[in-house]
C-alpha positions in Angstrom: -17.4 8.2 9.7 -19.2 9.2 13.0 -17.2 9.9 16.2 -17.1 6.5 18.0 -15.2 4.6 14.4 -12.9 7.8 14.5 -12.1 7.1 18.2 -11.6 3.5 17.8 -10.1 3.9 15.1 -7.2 6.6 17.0 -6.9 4.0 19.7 -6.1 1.2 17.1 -3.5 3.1 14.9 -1.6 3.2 18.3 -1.6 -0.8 18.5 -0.5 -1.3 14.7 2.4 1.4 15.1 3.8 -0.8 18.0 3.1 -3.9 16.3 5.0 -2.4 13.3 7.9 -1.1 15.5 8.7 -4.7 16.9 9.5 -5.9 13.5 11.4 -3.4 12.8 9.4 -1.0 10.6 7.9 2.6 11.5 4.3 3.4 12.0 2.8 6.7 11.8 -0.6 8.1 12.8 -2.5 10.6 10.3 -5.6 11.7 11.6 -6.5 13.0 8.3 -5.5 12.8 4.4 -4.0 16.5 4.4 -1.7 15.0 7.7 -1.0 11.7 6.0 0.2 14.3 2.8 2.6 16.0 4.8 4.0 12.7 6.7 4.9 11.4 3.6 6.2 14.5 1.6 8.5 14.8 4.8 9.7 11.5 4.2 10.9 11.8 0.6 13.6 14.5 0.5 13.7 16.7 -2.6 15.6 15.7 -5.5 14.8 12.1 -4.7 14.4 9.2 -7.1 10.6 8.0 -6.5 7.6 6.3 -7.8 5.2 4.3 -6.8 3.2 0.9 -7.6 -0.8 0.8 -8.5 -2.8 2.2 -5.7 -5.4 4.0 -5.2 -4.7 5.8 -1.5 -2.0 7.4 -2.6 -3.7 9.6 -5.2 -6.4 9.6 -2.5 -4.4 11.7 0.0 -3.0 14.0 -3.2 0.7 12.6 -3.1 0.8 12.1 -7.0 0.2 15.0 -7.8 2.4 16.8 -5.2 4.9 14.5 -6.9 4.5 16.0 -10.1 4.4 19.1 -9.0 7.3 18.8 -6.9 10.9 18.9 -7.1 11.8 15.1 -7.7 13.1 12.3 -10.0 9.6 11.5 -10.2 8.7 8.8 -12.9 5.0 8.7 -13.3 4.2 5.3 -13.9 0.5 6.1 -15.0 2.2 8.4 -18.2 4.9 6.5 -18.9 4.4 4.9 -22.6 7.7 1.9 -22.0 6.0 0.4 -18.7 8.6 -2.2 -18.3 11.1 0.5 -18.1 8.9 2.6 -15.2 8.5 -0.7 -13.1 12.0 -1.1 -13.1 13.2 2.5 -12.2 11.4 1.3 -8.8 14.8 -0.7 -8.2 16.8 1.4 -7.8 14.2 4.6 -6.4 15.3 6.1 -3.4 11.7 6.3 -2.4 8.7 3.5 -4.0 5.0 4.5 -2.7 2.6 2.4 -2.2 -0.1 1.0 -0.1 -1.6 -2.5 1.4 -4.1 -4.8 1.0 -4.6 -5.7 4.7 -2.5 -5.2 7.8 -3.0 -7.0 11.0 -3.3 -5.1 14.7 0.5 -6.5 15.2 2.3 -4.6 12.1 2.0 -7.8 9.6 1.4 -6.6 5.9 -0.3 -8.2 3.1 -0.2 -8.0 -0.3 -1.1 -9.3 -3.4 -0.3 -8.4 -7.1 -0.6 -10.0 -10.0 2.2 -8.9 -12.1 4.1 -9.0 -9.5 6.4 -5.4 -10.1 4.9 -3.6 -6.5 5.2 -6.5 -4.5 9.0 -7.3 -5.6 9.9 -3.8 -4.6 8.3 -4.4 -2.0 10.5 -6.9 -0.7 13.8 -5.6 -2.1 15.2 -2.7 -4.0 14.0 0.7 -3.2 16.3 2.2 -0.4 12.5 3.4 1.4 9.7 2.0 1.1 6.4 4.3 2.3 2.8 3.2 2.5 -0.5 5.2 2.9 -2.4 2.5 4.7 -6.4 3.5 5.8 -7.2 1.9 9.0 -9.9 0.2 7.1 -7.6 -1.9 6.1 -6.7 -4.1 9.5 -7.2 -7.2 10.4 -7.1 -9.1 13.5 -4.8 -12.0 12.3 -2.9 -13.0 9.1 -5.7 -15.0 8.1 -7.9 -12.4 8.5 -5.8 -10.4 6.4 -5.2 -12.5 3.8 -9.1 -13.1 3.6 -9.4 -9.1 3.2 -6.8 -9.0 0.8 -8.5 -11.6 -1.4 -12.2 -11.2 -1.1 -12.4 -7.4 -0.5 -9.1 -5.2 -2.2 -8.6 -8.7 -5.1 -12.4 -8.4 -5.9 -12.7 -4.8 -6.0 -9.5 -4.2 -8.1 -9.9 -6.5 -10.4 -13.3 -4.6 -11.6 -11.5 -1.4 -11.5 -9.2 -3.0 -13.9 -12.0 -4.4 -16.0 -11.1 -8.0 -15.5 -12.8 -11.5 -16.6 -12.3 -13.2 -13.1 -14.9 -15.3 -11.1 -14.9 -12.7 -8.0 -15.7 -9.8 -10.8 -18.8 -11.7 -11.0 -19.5 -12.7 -7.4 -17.4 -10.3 -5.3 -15.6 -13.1 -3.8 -12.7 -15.1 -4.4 -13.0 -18.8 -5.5 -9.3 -19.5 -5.8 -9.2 -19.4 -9.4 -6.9 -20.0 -12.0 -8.1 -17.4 -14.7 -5.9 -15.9 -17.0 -6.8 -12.9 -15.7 -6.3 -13.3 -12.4 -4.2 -11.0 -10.2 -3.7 -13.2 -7.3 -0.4 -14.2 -8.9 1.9 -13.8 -5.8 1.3 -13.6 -1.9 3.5 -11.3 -0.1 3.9 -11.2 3.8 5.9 -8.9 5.4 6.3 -9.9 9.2 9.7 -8.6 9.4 12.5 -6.0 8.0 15.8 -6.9 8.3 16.7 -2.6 7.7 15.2 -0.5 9.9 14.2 2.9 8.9 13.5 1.2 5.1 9.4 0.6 5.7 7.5 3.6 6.9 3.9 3.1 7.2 1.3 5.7 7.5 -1.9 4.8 9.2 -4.9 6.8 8.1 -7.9 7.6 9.9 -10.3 7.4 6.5 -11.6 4.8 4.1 -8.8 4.5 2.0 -8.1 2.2 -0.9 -9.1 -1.0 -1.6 
């Protein structure tokens, strides 16, 4: 990333975090993936129930395996052999970890999952909710968003995943209806009713999807 996209990018973390703050959420700024580490591990106090959804940036910044290496009620979603039973320990977690699919300049999130446990969570259950969100991931406008979050993160994860979709083939989304599809449910979050529940760190890097 040269100098001028890091600067721009500075400038805009400051316009999502106050777009995030007038709906009621926190926004942080992490200039790098070592500061975004330490923002979070300061947000989940030891002895904690936590785990986390499917995402990519927060292995990217080295919060999984500080997890399991750390002194938590971790459950490690990736290990566990009964997965129903590790996507519902997010319920009742003290701390789910996650990230987004887009995120406009004004603090709306996006997200889209297709079997729906992260997004649920999400919305309701976990007493804090933290997300490792790369400034890469904004978006001017909820459409914009929503067009990021299905023809660029949608398109991308469903050939991590090794899915038989139409957008594995073309890299972009043709509103399908294919039994593999992950673009099951559309979550926006323009809004939280708790404040102090969604804490959203903005990295300057290429993070995710």
């Amino acid at each position: 990333m040269n100098e001028f996209v890091y600067k721009r990018n500075e400038l805009l973390a400051q316009t999502v975090i106050k777009g995030l703050e007038s709906r009621n959420m926190s926004g942080y700024y992490a200039a790098t993936k070592e500061d975004a580490l330490n923002i979070a591990l300061s947000l989940i106090p030891e002895g904690s129930k936590v785990t986390h959804g499917g995402s990519f940036s927060i292995e990217e910044i080295g919060l999984v395996d500080a997890l399991r290496n750390g002194n938590y009620d971790y459950c490690d979603r990736g290990a566990a052999t009964d997965k129903r039973a590790a996507e519902l320990f997010a319920y009742d977690s003290d701390v789910f970890l996650g990230s987004a699919n887009a995120i406009t300049s004004d603090g709306v999130l996006i997200n889209i999952d297709g079997n729906s446990n992260r997004v649920s969570a999400y919305a309701y259950g976990p007493k804090k909710l933290v997300l490792i969100v790369g400034l890469n991931k904004v978006a001017g406008d909820v459409d914009g968003a929503m067009k990021r979050a299905r023809n660029e993160a949608a398109t991308m994860n469903v050939q991590r995943f090794g899915l038989n979709t139409p957008c594995s083939k073309t890299g972009a989304c043709v509103n399908c209806k294919s039994p593999d599809t992950i673009c099951c449910q559309f979550l926006i979050t323009r809004f939280s009713r708790h404040k102090g529940r969604i804490h959203v760190i903005l990295v300057n890097d290429n993070l995710g999807f």
